[in-house]
ZADO-1210 file (C-alpha; in nm, 4 decimals, padded with zeros to 6 digits):
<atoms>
<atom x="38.7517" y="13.5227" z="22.4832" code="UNK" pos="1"/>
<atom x="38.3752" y="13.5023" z="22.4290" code="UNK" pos="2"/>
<atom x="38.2175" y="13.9079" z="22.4534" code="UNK" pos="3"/>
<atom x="37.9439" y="13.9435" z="22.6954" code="UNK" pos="4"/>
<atom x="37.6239" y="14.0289" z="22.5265" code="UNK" pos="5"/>
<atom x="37.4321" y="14.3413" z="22.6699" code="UNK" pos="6"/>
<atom x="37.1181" y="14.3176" z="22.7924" code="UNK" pos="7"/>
<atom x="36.8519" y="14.5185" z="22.5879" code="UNK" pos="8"/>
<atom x="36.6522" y="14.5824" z="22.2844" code="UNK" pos="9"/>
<atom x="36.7528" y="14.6270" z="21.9362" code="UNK" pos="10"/>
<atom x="36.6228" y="14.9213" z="21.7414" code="UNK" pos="11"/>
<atom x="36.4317" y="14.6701" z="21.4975" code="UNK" pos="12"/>
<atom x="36.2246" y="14.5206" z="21.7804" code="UNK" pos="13"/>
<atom x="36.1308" y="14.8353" z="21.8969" code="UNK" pos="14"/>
<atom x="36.0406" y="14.9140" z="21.5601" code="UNK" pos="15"/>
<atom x="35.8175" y="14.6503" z="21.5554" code="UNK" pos="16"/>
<atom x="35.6483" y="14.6620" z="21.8753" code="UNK" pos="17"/>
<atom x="35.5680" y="15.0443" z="21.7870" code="UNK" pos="18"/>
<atom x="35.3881" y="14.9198" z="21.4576" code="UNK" pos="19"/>
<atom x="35.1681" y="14.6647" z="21.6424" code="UNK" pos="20"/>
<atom x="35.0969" y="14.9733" z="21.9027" code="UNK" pos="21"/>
<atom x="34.9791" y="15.2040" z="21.6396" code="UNK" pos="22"/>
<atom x="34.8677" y="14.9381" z="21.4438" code="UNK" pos="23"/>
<atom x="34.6007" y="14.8239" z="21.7950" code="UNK" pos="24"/>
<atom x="34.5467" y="15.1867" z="21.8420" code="UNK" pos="25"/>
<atom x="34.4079" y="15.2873" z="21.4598" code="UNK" pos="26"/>
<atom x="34.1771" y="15.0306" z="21.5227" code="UNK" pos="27"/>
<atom x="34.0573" y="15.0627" z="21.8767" code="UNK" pos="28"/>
<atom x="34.0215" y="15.4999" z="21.8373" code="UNK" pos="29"/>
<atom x="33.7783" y="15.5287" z="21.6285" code="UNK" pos="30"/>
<atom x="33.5314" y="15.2697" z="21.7890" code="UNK" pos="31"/>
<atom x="33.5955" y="15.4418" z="22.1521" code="UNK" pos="32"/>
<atom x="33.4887" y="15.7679" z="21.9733" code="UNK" pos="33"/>
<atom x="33.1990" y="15.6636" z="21.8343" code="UNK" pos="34"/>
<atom x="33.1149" y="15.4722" z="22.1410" code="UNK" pos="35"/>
<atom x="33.1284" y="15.8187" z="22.3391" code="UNK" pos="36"/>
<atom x="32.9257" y="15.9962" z="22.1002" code="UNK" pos="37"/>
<atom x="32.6163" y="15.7482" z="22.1291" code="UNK" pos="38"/>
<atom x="32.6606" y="15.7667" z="22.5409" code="UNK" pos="39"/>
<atom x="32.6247" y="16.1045" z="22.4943" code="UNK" pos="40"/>
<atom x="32.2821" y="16.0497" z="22.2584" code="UNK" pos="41"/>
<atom x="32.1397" y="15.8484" z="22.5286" code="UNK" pos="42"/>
<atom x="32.2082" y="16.0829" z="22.8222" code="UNK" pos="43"/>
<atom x="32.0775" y="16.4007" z="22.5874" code="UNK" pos="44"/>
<atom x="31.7500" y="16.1220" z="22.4671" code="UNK" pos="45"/>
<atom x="31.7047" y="16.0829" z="22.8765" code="UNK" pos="46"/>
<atom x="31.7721" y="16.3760" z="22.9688" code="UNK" pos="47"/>
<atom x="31.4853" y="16.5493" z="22.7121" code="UNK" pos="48"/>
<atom x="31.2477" y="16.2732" z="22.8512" code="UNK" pos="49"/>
<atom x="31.3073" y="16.4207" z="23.2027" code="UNK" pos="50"/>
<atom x="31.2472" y="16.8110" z="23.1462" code="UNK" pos="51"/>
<atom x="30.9756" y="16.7326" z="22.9151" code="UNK" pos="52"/>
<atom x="30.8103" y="16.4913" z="23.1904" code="UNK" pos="53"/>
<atom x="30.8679" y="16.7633" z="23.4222" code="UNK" pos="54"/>
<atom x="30.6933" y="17.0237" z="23.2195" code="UNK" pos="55"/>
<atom x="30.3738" y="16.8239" z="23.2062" code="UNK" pos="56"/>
<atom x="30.3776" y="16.7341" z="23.5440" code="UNK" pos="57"/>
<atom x="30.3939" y="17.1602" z="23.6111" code="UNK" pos="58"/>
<atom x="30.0930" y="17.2226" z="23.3887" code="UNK" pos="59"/>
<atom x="29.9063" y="16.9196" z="23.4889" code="UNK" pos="60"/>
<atom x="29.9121" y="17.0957" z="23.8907" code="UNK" pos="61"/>
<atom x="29.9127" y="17.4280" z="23.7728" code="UNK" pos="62"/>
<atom x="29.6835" y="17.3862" z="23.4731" code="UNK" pos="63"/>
<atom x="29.9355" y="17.6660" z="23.2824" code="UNK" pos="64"/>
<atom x="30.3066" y="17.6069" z="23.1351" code="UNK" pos="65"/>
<atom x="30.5985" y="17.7389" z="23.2704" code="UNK" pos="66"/>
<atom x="30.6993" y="18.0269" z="23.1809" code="UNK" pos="67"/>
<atom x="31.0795" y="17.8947" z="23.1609" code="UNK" pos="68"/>
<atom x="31.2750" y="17.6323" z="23.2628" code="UNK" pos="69"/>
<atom x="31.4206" y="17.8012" z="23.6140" code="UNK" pos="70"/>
<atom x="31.0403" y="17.8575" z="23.7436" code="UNK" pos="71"/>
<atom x="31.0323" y="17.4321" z="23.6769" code="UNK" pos="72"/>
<atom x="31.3745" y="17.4655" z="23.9374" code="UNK" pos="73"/>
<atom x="31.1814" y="17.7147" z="24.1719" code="UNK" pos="74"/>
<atom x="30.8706" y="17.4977" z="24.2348" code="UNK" pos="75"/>
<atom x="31.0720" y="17.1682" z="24.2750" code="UNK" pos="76"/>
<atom x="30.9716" y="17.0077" z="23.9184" code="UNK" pos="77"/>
<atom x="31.3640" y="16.9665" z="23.9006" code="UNK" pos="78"/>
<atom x="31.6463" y="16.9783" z="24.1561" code="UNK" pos="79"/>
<atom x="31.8289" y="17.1841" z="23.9262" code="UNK" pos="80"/>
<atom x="31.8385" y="17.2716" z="23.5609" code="UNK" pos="81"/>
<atom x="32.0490" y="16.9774" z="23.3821" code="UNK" pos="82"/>
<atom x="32.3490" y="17.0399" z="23.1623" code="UNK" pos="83"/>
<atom x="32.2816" y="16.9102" z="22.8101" code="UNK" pos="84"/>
<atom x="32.5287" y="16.6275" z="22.7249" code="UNK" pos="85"/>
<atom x="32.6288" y="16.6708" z="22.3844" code="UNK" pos="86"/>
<atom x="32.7617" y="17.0678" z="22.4288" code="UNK" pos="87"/>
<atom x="32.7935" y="17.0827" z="22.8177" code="UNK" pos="88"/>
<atom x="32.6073" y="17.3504" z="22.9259" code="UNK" pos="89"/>
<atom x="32.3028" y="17.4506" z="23.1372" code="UNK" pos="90"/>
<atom x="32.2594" y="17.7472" z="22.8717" code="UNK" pos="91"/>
<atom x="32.1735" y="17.6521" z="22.5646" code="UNK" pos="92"/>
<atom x="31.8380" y="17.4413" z="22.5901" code="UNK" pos="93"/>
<atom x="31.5824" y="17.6335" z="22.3379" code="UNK" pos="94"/>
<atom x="31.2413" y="17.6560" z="22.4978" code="UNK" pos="95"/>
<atom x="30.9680" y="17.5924" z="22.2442" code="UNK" pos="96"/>
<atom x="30.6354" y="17.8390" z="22.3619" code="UNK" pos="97"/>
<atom x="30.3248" y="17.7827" z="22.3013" code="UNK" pos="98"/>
<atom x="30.1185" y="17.9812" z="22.0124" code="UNK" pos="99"/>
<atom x="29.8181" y="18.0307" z="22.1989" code="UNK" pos="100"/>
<atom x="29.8965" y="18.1154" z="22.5486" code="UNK" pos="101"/>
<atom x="30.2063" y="18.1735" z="22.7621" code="UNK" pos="102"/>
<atom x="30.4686" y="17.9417" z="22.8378" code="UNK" pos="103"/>
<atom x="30.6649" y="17.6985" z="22.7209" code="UNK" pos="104"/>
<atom x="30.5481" y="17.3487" z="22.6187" code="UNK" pos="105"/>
<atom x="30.8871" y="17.1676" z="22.5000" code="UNK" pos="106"/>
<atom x="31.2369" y="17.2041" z="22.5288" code="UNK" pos="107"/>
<atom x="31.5296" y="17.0917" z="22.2754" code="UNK" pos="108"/>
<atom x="31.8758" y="17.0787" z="22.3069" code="UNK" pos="109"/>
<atom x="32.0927" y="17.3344" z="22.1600" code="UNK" pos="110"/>
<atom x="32.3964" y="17.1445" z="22.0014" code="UNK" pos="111"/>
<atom x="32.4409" y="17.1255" z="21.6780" code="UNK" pos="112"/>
<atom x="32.4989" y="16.7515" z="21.4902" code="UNK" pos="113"/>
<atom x="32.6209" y="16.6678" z="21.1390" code="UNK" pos="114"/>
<atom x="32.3810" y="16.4161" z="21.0854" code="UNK" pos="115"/>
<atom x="32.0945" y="16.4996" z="21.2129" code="UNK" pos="116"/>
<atom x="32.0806" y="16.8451" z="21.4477" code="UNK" pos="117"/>
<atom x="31.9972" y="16.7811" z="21.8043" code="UNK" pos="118"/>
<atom x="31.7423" y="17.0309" z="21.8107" code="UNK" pos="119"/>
<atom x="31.5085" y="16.8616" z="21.6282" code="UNK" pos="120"/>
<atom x="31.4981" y="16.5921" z="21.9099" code="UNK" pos="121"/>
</atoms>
């Protein structure tokens, strides 16, 4: 009498189809990572671009800087502050003044990097 065979996998081919998943995923994690930590660049490159074209905007109609970056939010330069990409938050943008007169004249991001710090952007 022939013995029916059960349907299934052995504990060898799962085995093996685990390796190729790990195997696919050391490969592909890395690149993803890196690939969020340049979109994140970009957005922070942009985002500088924007408050620093808003803060000449405010002193070319005013003829003065701002004297921080929610009086840029209170006269419409922005529709609100933006959060910095690379840390997250609306708090930590370092306002650079001016030596000579009040206000602020650039702005840099806060995070710190390993390469290079973002705040010398």
């Amino acid at each position: 009498m022939a013995r029916a065979r059960k349907a299934g996998f052995t504990l060898i081919e799962l085995m093996v189809v685990m390796a190729i998943v790990a195997l696919l995923l050391s490969i592909a994690a890395p690149r993803y990572f890196n690939h969020l930590d340049r979109a994140r660049e970009a957005a922070l490159r942009q985002t500088l671009a924007t408050l620093r074209d808003a803060i000449d905007k405010y002193h070319g109609d005013t003829g003065h800087y701002p004297q921080d970056l929610e009086e840029l939010v209170a006269r419409r330069y922005l529709a609100r502050l933006p959060t910095d990409p690379v840390n997250d938050s609306r708090e930590t943008w370092i306002s650079v003044p001016l030596a000579d007169e009040p206000g602020i004249w650039d702005v840099h991001s806060g995070a710190g990097g390993e390469a290079q710090p973002y705040a010398d952007w």
